[in-house]
C-alpha positions in Angstrom: -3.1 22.2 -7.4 -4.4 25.3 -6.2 -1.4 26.9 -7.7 -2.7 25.9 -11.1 -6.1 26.9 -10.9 -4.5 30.5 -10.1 -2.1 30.6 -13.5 -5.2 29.0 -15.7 -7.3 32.0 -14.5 -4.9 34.4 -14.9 -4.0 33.3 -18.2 -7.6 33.6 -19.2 -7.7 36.9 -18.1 -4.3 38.0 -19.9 -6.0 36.5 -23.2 -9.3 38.8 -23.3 -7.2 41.9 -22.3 -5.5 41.0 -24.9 -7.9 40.6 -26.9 -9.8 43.0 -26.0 -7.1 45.5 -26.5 -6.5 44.8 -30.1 -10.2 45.1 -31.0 -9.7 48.6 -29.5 -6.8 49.3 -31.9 -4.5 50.0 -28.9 -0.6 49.5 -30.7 1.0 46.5 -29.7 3.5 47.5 -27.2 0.7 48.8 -24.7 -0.4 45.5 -24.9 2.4 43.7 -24.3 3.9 45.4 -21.4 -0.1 45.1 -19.3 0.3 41.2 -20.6 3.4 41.0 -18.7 2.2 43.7 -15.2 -1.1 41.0 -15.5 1.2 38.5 -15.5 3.3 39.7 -12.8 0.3 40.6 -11.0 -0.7 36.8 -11.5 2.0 35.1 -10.3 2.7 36.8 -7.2 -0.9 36.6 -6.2 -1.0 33.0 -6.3 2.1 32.3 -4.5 0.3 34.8 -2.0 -2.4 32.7 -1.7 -1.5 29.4 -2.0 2.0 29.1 0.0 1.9 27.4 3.3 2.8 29.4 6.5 5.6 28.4 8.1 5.5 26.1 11.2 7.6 27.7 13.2 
């Protein structure tokens, strides 16, 4: 569950830079390629923080 709160923030957060980035007339393949570092960035942050630790 945890998980899923991560990937809805993130998404959020990719949508105004996004957004944000096209008011600012930045071309399109800027944008893109921080939409998928921010989504990179995302995902590997919240398997960071929401994996359990190994038992062992």
């Amino acid at each position: 569950m945890s998980f899923a709160i991560y990937v809805v923030g993130y998404l959020i957060l990719i949508a105004g830079v996004i957004y944000l980035a096209h008011l600012m007339h930045i071309p399109q393949h800027y944008i893109i390629a921080v939409a998928v570092i921010l989504a990179g960035v995302g995902v590997v942050t919240g398997v960071q923080s929401t994996r359990q630790k190994d038992p062992n």
